[in-house]
N, C-alpha and C positions, 0 to 999 in steps of 0.2 A: 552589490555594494559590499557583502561581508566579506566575498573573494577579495576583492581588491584593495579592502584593508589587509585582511591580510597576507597578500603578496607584497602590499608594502613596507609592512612588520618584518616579514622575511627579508625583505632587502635590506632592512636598515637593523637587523638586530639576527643571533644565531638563532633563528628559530624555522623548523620546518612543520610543515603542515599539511594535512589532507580536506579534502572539501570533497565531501561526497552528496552526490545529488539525488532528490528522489520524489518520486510522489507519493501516492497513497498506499500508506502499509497499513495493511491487513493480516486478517489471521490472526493468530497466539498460539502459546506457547504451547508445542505437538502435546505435552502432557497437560497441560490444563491449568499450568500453574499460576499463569500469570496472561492477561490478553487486555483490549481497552475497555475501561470503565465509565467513561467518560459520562454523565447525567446530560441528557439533550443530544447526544453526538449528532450529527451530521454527515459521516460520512457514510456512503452505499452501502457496503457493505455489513457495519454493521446494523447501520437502521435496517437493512434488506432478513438482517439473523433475527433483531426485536420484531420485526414483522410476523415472521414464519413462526414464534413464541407466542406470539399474542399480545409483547410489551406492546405494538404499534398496532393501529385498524388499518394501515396502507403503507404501500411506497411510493411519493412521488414521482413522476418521471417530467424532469423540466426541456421537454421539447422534443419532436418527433420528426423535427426539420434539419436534420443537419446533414452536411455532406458525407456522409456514413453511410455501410452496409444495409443496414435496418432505420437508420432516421436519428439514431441515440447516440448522444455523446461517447468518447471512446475513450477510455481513460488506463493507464498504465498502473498497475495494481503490484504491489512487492511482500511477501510472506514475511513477516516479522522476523523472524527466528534468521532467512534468506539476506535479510539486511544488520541482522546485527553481527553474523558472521562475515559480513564483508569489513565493520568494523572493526573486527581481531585483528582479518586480514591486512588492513589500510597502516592500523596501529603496528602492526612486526613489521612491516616495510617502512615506516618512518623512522623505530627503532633499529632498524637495518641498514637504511641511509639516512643519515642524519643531514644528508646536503642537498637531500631532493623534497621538491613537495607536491604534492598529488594534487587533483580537480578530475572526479569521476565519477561518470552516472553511472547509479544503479536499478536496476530493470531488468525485466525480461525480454527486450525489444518487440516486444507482443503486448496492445490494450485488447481492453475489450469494454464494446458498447454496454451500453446500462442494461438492456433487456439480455443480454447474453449472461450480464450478472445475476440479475431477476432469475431468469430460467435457471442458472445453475440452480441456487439457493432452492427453486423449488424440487429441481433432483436433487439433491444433496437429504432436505427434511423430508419430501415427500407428499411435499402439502402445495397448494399454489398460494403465493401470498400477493394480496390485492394490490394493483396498481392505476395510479390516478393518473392520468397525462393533465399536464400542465402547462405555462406556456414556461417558454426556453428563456434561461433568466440570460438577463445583457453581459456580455462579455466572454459568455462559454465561447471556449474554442472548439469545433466540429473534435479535434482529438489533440490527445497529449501522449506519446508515448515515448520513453527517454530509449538512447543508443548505447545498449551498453559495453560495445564494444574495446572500450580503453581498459574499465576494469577487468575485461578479459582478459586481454595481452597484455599488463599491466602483472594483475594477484592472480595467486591458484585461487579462484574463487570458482566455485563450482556448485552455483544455487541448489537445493532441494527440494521447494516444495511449490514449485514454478505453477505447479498448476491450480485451476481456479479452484475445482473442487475438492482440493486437500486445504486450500487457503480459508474455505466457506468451511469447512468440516472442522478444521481446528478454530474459528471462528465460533461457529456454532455449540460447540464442547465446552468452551469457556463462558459462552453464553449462558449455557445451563448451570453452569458451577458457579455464576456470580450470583446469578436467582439464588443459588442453594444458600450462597452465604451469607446473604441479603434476608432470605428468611431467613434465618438464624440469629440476628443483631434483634 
């Protein structure tokens, strides 16, 4: 819906625009400065880091039934830092052409199942963090992983930190420096 407002905004007025697509960003920032804070969060990854801490007694796992390698949902995961420098990137090319407008996923073209997530997390701390199977909530889709082949041939975009266990590492880094800050308030 938001694209196609506005593509029509563009049509009907001098404006161009990027729409970049994405799913779940993870990680923080390599030095520690900044990563999600979220109170309740929900998503895998970092409920999977409060796990491995102790904030959490478990990780759920919502279904062992899917059309997947291992049974687990499969989901496309992007490094923070990986997606905001596609951002610079999107922004100099719209500054660059003022009469084009962009629509580009960003990704690794590579998910990965929920226990492949799990298992990182537990190499990454070194610890195993509990996991509950539960059933599979309605709507999950077996997997989600975006093509990011346009912003390739598109921007010099040239992700960094592609990989899970650098994404759980700098995840887990900032985990520990929110504790820290948090006791200190």
């Amino acid at each position: 819906m938001t694209e196609q407002m506005l593509s029509d905004t563009s049509a009907a007025h001098a404006l161009n625009y990027c729409a970049l697509r994405y799913f779940n960003v993870a990680g923080a920032d390599p030095l520690a400065r900044s990563g999600q804070s979220t109170a309740g969060a929900t998503h895998l990854i970092k409920v999977a880091v409060e796990a491995a801490l102790g904030k959490r007694s478990h990780v759920s796992v919502f279904g062992t039934d899917y059309d997947t390698p291992d049974g687990t949902g499969v989901r496309d995961y992007i490094h923070v830092s990986d997606l905001a420098a596609a951002h610079v990137l999107a922004l100099q090319a719209l500054v660059e052409q003022p009469d084009r407008s962009l629509t580009m996923n960003c990704g690794y073209g590579r998910g990965f199942s929920v226990l492949e997530v799990l298992d990182a997390v537990d190499r990454v701390t070194n610890r195993t963090i509990e996991r509950k199977i539960e059933g599979r909530r309605a709507g999950d889709p077996d997997s989600l992983v975006s093509d990011p082949s346009r912003i390739r041939e598109t921007l010099p975009w040239k992700p960094e930190f592609a990989d899970l266990d650098t994404i759980i590492a700098h995840a887990l880094a900032w985990e520990r420096k929110l504790t820290e800050i948090r006791e200190d308030d």
